[in-house]
C-alpha positions in Angstrom: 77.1 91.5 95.8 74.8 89.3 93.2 75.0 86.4 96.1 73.8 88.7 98.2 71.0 89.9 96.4 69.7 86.2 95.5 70.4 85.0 98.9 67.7 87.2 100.8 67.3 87.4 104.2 64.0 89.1 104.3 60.4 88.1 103.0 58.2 89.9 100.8 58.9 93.5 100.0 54.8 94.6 100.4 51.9 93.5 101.9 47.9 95.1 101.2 47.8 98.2 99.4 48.6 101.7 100.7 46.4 104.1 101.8 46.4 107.3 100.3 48.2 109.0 103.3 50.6 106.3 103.6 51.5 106.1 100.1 52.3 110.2 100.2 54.8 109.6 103.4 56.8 107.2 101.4 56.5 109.6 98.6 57.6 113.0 100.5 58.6 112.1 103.8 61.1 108.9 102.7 63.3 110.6 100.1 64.1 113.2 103.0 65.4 110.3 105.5 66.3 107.8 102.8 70.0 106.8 102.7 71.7 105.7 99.8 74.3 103.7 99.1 77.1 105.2 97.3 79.4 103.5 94.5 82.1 101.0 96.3 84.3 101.3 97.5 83.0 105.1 98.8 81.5 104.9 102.2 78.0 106.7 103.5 79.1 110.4 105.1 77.5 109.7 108.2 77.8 113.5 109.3 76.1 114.8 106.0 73.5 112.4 106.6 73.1 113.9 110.0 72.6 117.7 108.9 76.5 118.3 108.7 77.8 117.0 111.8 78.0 113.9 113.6 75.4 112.9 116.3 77.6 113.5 120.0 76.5 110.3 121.5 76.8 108.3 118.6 74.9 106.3 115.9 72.6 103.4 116.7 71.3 100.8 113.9 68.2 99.0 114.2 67.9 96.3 111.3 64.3 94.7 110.7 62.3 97.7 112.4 59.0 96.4 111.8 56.6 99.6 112.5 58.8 101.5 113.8 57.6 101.6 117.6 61.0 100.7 119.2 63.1 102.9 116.6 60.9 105.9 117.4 60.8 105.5 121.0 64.8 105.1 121.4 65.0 108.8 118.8 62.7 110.2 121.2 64.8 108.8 123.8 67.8 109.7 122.7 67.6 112.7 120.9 71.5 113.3 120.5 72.0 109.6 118.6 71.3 109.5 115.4 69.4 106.3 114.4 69.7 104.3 111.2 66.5 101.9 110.6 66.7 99.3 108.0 63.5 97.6 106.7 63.0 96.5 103.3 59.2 95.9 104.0 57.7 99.1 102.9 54.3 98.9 104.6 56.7 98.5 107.6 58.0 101.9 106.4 54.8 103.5 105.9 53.9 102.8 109.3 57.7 104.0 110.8 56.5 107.3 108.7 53.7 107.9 110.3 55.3 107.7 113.4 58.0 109.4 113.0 55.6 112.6 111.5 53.6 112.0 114.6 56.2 112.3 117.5 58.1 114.9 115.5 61.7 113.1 115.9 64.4 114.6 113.4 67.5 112.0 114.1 66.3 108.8 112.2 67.5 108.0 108.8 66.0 104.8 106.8 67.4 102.3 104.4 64.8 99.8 102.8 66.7 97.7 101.4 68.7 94.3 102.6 70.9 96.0 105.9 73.8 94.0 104.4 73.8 96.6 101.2 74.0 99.1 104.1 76.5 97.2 106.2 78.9 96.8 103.8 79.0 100.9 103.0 79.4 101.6 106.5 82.4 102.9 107.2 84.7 101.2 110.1 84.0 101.7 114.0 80.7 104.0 113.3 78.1 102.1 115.6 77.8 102.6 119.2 74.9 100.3 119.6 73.2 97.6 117.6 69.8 96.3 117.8 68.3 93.0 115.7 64.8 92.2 117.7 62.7 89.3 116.2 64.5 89.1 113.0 62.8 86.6 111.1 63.3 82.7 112.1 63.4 80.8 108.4 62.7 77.8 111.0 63.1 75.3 107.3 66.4 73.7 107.9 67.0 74.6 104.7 66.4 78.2 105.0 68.7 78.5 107.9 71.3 79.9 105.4 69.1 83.0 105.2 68.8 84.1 108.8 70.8 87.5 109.9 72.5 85.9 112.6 75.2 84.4 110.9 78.9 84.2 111.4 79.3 86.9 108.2 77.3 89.1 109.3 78.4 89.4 113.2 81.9 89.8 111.8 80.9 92.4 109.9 78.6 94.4 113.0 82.5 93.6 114.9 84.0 96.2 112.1 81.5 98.3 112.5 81.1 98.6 116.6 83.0 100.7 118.5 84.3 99.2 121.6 82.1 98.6 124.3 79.2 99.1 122.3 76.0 96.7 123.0 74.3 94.5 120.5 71.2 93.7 121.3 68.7 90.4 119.9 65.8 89.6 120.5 63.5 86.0 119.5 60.7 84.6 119.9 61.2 81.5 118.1 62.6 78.5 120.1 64.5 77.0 117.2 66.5 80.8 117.0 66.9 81.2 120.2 69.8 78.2 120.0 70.6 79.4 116.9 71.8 82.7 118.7 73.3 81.5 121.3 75.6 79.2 119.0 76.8 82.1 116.7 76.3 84.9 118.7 77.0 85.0 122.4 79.8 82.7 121.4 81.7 85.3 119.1 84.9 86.1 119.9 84.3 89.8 119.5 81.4 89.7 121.9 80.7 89.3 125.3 77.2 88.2 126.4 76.6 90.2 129.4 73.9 88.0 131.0 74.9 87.2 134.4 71.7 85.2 135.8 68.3 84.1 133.8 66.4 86.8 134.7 68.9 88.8 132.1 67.7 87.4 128.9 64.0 86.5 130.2 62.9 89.8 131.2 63.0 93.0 129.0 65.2 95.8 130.3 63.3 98.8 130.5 65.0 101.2 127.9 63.9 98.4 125.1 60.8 99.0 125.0 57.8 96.3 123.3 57.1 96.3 119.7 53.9 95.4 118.4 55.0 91.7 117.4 56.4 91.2 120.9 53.3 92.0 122.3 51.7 89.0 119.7 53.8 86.4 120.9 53.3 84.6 118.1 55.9 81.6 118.9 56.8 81.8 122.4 58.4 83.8 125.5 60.5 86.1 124.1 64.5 85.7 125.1 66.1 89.2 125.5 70.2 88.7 124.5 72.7 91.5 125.3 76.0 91.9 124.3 78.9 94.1 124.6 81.6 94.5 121.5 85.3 94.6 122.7 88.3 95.7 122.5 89.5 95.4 119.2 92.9 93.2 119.2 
């Protein structure tokens, strides 16, 4: 756990200072969808953290949710999934807040810390679909180490899919994009679903475009889907 922590895969934790009303979401709103991660080697009740039972079509994760747009829009969406947002960059989180007391969704629960913390108190098979959209590049050779999309963690998202449940990446950084393709859609407990180009160039339309897509700040973005199977 202490490599974990020193080896992070995220940036800085804040950027400019709050405003008022931002600061009182994280403050009132948070502790009500926070979840915690409980002693090892206890596992996070997913039903209690639903309201007492689990969600009928399942539980989503979202790790790196930026704003919050896309997390928001698949709760609204999908009102009988529960949704699990990780984000460990609380203006991020301020902003997801907002959102989230905007729309009025009730089936989104947070974590903002490292999603690896989370990960690991996950219990088996839990996840019915995985999302991990313009996760951060570390494009320094060096830094490589540091990017989510690593063997380690994809073995660990294969404990915790179901079968037949979708992973979904996103990049917009052409030295990731290979970088994904390598580790991911190679892994033996996924199958990339892509059957022609225009599968991972165009965006299908339930994954809807986050405010950093829309930026383009590196390049095209590449849209990679794939499905978990059968356990052996």
């Amino acid at each position: 756990m202490e490599e974990t922590r020193r080896r992070t895969l995220h940036g800085r934790r804040r950027g400019k200072k709050l405003r008022a009303g931002q600061q009182s979401l994280l403050d009132t709103l948070l502790p009500r969808l926070a979840l915690a991660v409980p002693e090892a080697p206890a596992k996070i009740d997913l039903a209690a953290a639903f309201g007492g039972r689990l969600p009928s079509d399942g539980v989503w994760l979202e790790v790196g949710f930026g704003a919050g747009e896309h997390l928001v829009w698949q709760a609204e969406q999908h009102p009988d999934v529960g949704l699990i947002g990780c984000e460990p960059y609380l203006n991020g989180v301020a902003k997801c807040l907002a959102h989230i007391e905007r729309v009025g969704v009730g089936n989104i629960r947070l974590f903002t810390d490292d999603a690896r913390l989370l990960m690991a108190a996950l219990p088996a098979r839990c996840l019915a679909r995985v999302f991990v959209l313009f996760p951060d590049p570390w494009p320094k050779t060096r830094h490589h180490k540091r990017r989510f999309v690593q063997r380690e963690t994809l073995d660990r998202l294969a404990e915790l899919m179901i079968a037949g449940a979708e992973l979904r990446l996103a990049t917009d950084d052409p030295s990731y994009l290979p970088w994904m393709l390598e580790h991911a859609c190679t892994h033996p407990a996924f199958d990339w679903l892509a059957e022609r180009a225009a599968d991972w160039r165009s965006r299908p339309a339930d994954w809807p475009a986050t405010r950093y897509e829309k930026k383009k700040i590196a390049g095209t973005p590449t849209f990679l889907r794939l499905k978990r199977r059968p356990a052996p």
